[in-house]
Wavefront OBJ file of the C-alpha trace (Angstrom):
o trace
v 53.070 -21.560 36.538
v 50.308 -24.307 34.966
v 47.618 -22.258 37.323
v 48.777 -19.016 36.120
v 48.283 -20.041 32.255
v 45.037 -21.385 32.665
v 43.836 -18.156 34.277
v 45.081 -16.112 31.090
v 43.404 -18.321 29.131
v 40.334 -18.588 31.047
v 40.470 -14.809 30.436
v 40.990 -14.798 26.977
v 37.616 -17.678 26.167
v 35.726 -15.231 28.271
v 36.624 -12.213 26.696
v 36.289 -14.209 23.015
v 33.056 -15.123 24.178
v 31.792 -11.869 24.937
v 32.997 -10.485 21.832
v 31.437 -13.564 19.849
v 28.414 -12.729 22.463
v 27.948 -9.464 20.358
v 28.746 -9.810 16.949
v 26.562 -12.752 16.870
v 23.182 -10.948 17.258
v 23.945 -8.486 14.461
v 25.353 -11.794 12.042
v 21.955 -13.355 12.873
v 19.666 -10.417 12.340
v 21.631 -9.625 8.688
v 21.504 -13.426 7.511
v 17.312 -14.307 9.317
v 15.749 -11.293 8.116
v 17.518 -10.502 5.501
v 18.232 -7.239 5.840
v 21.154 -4.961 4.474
v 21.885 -3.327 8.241
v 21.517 -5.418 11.103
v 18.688 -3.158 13.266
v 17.704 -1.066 10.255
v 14.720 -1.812 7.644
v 15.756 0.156 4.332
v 12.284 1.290 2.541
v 12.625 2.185 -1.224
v 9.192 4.885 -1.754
v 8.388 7.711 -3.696
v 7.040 10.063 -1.273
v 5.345 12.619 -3.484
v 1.852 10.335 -3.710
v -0.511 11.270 -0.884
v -2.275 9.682 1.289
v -0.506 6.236 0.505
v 3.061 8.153 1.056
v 4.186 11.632 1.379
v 6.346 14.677 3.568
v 4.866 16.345 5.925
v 6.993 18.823 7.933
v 10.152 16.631 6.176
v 8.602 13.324 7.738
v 7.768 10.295 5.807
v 3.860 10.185 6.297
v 0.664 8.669 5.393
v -0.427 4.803 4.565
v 2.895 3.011 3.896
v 4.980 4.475 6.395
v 2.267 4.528 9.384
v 2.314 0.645 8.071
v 5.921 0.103 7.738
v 6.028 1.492 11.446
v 3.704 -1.570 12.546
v 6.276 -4.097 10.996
v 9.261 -2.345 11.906
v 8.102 -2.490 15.538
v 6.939 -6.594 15.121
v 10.427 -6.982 14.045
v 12.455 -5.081 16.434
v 13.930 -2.841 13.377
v 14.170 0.484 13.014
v 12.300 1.973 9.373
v 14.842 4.306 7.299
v 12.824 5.908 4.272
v 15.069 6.514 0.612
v 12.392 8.900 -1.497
v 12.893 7.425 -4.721
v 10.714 8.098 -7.730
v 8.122 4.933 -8.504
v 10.201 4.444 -12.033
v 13.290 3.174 -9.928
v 11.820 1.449 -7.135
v 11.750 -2.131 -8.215
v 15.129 -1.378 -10.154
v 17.150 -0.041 -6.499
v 15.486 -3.043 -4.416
v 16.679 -5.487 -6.857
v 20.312 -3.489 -7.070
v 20.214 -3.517 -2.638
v 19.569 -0.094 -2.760
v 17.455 -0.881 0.304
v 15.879 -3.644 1.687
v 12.125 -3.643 0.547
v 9.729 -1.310 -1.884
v 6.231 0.035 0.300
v 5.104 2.613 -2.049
v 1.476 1.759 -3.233
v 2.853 -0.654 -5.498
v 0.336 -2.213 -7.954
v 0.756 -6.230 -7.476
v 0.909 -7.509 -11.599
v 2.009 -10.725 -12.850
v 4.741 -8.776 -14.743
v 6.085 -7.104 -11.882
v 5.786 -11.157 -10.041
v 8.710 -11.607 -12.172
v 11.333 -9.000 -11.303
v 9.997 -8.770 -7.590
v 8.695 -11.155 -4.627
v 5.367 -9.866 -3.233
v 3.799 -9.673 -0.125
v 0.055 -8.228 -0.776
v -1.350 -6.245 2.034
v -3.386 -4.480 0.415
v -5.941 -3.761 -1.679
v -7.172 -0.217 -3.368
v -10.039 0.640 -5.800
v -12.053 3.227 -6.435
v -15.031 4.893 -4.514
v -18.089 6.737 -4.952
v -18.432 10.388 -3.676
v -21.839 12.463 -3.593
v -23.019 15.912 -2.350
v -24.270 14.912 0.958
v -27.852 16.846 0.243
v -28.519 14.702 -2.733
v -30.949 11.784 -2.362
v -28.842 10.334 -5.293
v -26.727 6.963 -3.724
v -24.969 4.937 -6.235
v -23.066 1.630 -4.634
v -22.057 0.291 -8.146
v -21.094 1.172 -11.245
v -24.460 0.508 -13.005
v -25.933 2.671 -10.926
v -24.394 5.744 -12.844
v -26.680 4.858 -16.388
v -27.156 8.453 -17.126
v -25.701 10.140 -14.658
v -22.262 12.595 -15.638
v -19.118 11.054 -13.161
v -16.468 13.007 -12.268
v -12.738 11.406 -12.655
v -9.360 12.565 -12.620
v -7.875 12.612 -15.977
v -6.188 9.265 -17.180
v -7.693 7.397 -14.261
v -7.977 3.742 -15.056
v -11.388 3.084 -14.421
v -12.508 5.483 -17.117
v -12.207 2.596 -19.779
v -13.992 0.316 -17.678
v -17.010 2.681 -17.211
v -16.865 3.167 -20.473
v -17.463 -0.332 -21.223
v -20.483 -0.515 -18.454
v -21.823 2.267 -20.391
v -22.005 0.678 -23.602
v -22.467 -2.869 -22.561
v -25.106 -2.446 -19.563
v -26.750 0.873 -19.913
v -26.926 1.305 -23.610
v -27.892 -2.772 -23.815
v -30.475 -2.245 -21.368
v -32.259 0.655 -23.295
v -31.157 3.119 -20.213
v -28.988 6.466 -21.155
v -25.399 6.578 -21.244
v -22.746 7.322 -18.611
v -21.220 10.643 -18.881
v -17.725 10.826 -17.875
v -15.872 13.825 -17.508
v -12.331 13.951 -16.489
v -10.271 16.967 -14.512
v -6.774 17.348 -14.259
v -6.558 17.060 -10.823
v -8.798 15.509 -8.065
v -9.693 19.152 -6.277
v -10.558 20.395 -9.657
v -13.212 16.997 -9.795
v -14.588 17.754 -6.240
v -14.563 20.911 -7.335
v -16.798 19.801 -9.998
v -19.140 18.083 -7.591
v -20.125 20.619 -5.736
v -21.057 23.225 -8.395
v -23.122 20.153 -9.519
v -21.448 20.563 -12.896
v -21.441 16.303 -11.953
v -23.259 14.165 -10.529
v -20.681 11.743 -8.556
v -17.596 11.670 -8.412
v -15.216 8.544 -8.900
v -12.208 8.391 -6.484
v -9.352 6.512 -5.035
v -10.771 5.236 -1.667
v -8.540 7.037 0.397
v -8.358 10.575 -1.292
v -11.941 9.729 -1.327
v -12.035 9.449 2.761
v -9.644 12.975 3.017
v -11.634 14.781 0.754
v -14.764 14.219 2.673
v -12.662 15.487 5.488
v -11.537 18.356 3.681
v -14.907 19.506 2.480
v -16.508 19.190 5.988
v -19.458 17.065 5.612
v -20.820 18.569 2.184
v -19.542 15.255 0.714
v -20.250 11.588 1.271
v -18.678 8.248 0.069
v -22.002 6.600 -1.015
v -20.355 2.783 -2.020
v -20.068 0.511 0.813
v -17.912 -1.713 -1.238
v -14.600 -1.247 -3.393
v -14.793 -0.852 -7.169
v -13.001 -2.185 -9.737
v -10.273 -3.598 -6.699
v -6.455 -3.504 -7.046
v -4.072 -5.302 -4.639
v -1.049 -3.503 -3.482
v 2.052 -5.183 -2.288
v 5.637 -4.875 -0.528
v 8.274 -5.578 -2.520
v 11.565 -7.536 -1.901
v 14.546 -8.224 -4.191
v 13.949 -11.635 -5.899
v 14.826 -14.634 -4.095
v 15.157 -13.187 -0.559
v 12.670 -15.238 1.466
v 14.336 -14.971 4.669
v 13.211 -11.324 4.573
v 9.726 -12.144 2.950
v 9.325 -15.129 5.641
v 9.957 -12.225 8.517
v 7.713 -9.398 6.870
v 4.740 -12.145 6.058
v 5.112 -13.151 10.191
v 5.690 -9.611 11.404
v 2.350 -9.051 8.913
v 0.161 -11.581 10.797
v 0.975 -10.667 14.090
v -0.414 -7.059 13.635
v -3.532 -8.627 12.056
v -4.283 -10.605 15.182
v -3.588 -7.665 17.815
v -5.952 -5.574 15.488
v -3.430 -2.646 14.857
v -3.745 -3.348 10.890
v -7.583 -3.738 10.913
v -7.314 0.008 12.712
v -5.152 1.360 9.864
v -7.266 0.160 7.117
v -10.457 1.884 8.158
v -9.067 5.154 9.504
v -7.962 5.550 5.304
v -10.849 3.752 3.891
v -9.011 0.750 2.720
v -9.492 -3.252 2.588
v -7.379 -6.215 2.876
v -7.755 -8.329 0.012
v -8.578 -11.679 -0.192
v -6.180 -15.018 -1.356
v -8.602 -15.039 -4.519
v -7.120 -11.270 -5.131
v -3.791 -12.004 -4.718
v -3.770 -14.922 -6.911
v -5.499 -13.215 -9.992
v -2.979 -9.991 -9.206
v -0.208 -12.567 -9.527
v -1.648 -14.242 -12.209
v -1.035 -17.531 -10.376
v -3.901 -20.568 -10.133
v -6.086 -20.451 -6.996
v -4.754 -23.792 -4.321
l 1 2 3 4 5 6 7 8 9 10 11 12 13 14 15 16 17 18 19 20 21 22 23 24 25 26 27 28 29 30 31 32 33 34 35 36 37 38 39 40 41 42 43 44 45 46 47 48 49 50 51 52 53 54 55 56 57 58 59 60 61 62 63 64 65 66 67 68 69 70 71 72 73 74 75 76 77 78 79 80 81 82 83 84 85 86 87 88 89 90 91 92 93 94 95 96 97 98 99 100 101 102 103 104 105 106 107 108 109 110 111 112 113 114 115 116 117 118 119 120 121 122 123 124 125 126 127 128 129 130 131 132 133 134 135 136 137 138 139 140 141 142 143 144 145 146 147 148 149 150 151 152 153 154 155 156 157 158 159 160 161 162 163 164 165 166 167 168 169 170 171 172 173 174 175 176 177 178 179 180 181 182 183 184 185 186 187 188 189 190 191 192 193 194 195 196 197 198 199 200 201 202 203 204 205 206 207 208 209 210 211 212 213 214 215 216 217 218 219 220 221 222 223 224 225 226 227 228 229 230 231 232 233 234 235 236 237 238 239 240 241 242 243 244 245 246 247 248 249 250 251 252 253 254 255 256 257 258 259 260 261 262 263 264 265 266 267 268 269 270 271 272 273 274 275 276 277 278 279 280 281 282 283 284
């Protein structure tokens, strides 16, 4: 009778045990990384903003989600895209709408204090040319006299204006010309009915335009202007998620899957100096 007890309750530990066996995997990956699903990575972006993130045939696409796919995989999660509109992004991570923000987001120390960062990223502007021209500016003092396409409102307008006035015009050279179009295409557009003479871009509409156009345009600066770091957003106060995404982050550094990413849209990583000044926190 004592034997025949013991094996019922041998029975019962082992089935408690492989029920405790299960559960506990999905506790752990909640409560470690900090997720809202166990398996699942919930990505808060506004997917109308090519190439950083986008549809194509219904599918989330470009930058961010090529990169959120290179995390997702480091951390054994699958990525589950919510298009939301860049107005309510830091508002629905911070409500646990989803689990983290990957939407070209701008890293200011404003923003520091509603969200928790992790910068991987850093954007700019470029310099585009008519591939027949012997005309190669690298810099924005190269453009003294020279008429520069933009897109209107872009936020390096101000700051050429300021080179203008404070290098060119100081140093007895001609002014810079700018000349703003509503839309990108309508600036490229620009450029190659020479109605300007460069044309200032985002580094990676930069790189697709080039591809667009088919060689009759070329990306003249080597180096990003005017630099802006980006950053993945978490809900303020979750570090076991930020610890997992900054891990998950250096691992695809060191296999050389991020490096890959960044050149194939024209992009850099930016340095610890960056991300300090972007977070308006003192250098170490």
């Amino acid at each position: 009778m004592q034997k025949g007890l013991t094996g019922k309750n041998t029975k019962r530990n082992l089935a408690l045990t492989i029920a405790l066996a299960c559960v506990a995997p999905l506790l752990s990956a909640a409560e470690i990384k900090g997720t809202l699903k166990p398996g699942e990575l919930s990505v808060g972006s506004d997917l109308t903003y090519p190439p950083y993130t986008y549809l194509e045939q219904k599918q989330p696409s470009g930058f961010d989600p090529e990169f959120i796919q290179l995390i997702g995989k480091q951390l054994g999660l699958a990525p589950r895209f919510l298009d939301t509109r860049f107005a309510n992004l830091i508002l629905g991570v911070n409500a646990q709408r989803f689990d983290l923000v990957a939407s070209a987001l701008y890293v200011t120390p404003e923003r520091a204090k509603q969200v928790d960062f992790l910068s991987y990223l850093k954007t700019g502007s470029s310099l585009m040319v008519l591939t027949a021209s012997d005309f190669r500016p690298q810099r924005p003092e190269d453009l003294c006299g020279k008429r520069v396409g933009s897109i209107k409102g872009a936020s390096w307008v101000p700051k050429l204006n300021k080179v203008s006035a404070d290098y060119c015009l100081a140093s007895g050279k001609p002014a810079i010309e700018s000349r703003e179009f509503p839309t990108s295409p309508e600036a490229a557009q620009a450029l190659l009915a020479k109605a300007v003479d460069v044309q200032m871009e985002d580094p990676a509409v930069a790189k697709i335009t080039v591809q667009k156009l088919q060689g009759k345009t070329v990306i003249s600066s080597t180096e990003l202007i005017y630099p802006v770091v980006i950053g993945l957003a978490v809900r303020k106060g979750n570090q076991a998620l930020l610890g997992e995404l900054t891990t998950a982050l250096g691992q695809i550094k060191q296999n050389g899957s991020y490096g890959e990413l960044l050149a194939r849209y024209n992009l850099d990583e930016p340095s610890a100096e960056e991300i300090n000044t972007a977070l308006g926190t003192p250098a170490p």
